[in-house]
C-alpha positions as CSV (number, residue, x, y, z in Angstrom):
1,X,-7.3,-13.5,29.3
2,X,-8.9,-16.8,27.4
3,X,-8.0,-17.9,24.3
4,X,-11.6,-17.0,23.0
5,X,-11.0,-13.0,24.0
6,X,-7.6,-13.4,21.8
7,X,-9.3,-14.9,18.6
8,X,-11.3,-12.3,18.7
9,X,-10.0,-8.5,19.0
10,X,-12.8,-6.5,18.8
11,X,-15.9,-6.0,16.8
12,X,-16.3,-3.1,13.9
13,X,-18.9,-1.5,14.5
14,X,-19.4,0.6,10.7
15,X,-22.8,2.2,8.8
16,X,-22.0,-0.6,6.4
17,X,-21.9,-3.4,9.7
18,X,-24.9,-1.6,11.4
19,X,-26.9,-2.6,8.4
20,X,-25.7,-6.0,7.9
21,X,-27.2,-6.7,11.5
22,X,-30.8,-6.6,9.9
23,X,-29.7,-9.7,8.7
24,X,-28.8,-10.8,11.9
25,X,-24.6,-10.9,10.7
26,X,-22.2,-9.1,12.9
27,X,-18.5,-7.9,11.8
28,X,-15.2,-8.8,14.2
29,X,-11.7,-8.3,13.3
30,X,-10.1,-11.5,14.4
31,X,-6.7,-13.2,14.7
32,X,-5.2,-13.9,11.7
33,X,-4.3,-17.3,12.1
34,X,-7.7,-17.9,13.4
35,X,-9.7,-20.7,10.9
36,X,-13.5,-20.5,10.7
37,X,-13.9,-22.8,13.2
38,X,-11.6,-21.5,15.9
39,X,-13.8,-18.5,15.5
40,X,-17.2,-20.0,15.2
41,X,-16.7,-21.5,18.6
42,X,-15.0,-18.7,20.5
43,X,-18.7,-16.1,19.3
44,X,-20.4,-19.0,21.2
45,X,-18.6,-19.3,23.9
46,X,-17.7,-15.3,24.4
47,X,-21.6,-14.6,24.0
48,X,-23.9,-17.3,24.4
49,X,-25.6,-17.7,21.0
50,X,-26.1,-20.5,18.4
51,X,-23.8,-19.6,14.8
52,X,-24.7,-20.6,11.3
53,X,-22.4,-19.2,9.2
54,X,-18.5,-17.6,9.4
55,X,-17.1,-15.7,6.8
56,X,-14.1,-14.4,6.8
57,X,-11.2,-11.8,4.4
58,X,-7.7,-10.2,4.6
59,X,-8.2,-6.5,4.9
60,X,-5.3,-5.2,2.9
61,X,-3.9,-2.0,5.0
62,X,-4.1,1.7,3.7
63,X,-1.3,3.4,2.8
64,X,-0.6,6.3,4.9
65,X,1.8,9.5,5.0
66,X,3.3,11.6,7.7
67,X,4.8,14.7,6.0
68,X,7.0,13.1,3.5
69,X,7.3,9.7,4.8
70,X,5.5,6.9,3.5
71,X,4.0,4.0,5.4
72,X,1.2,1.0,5.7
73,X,-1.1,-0.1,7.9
74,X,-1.0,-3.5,8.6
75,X,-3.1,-6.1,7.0
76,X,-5.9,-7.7,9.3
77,X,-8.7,-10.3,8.6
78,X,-12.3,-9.3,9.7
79,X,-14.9,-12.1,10.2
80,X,-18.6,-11.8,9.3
81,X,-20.9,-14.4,11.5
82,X,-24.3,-15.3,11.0
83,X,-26.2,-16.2,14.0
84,X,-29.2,-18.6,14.2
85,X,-33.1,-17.3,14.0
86,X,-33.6,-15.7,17.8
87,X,-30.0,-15.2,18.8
88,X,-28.8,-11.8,18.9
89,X,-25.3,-10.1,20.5
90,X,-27.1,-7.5,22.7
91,X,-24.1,-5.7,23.5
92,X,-24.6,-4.6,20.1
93,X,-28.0,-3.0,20.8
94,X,-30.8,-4.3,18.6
95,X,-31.5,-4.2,15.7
């Protein structure tokens, strides 16, 4: 596996992330140590298109029960990219 497939996990594909992709922005959850560069690069390189912008935030995990027991979910950071006018990730589907 490249380094590129391990920066980023796997995209989240939500209501909330199917509408943002009218603005041509798609949603990964990334590597937490990976910077906004790291991840720019590895979206062009995984998919062939041109990036404008990369946001990114730690996702604070949910608290979860099992019967009585108490646990968390971990925390992970999610990355929203903007891609150039005419660029789309078509394993998406379009828009």
């Amino acid at each position: 596996m490249s380094k590129y497939h391990s920066i980023i996990r796997y995209p989240s594909i939500t209501e909330k992330n199917t509408m943002l992709r009218e603005q041509n922005k798609y949603v990964f959850e990334v590597d937490r140590r990976a910077s906004k560069p790291e991840i720019r690069l590895a979206v062009e390189k995984l998919f062939d298109v041109k990036v404008m912008t990369v946001n990114t935030m730690i996702v604070k995990g949910k608290r979860k029960r099992m019967g009585r027991f108490v646990g968390y979910q971990s925390d992970w950071k999610k990355a929203i990219v903007k891609l150039a006018e005419g660029h789309s990730i078509e394993r998406f589907g379009e828009v």
